[in-house]
N, C-alpha and C positions, 0 to 999 in steps of 0.2 A: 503476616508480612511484618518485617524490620526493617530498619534502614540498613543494613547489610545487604539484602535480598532486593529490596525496593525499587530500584531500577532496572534490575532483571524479568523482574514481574511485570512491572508497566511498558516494557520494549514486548515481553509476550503480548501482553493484553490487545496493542498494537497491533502487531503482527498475526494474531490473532484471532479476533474479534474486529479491529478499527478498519483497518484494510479489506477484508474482505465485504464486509458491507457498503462499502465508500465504492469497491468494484463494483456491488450490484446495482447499487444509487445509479454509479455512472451508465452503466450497460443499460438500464431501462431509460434513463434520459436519453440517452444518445438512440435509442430506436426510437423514440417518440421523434425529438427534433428530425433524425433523417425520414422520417413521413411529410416533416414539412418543407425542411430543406437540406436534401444530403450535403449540402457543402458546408455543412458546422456541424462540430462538434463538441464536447463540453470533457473538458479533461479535469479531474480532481488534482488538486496542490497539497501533495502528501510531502510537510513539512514537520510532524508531528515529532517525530525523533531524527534525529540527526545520526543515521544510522549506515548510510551509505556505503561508507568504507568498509564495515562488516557484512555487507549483502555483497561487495563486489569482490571483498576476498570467497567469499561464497560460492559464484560464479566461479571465477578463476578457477579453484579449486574442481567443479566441476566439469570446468571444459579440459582439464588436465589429465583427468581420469581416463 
């Protein structure tokens, strides 16, 4: 890692690694809580990168195809 590469590697790492376990966190919390009460849920605040705008050209891109 350089600082040339360095934020290309930390948006993987993210997207990578960060996200998906933040999914599993969420998916076994939210089966626990809906045992007690299905009407909450617990949703993760994935602010980590500010990457939005290259995930929704992403989409796009795939609903075009």
């Amino acid at each position: 890692m350089n600082y040339s590469n360095a934020e290309v590697l930390y948006q993987r790492f993210i997207e990578n690694t960060i996200r998906p376990r933040e999914k599993k966190i969420e998916e076994l919390l939210n089966g626990i809580i809906a045992e007690i009460n299905p009407n909450i849920t617990l949703k993760f605040i994935d602010d980590h990168i500010d990457d939005l705008k290259d995930r929704l050209e992403v989409i796009e891109k795939q609903i075009s195809l």
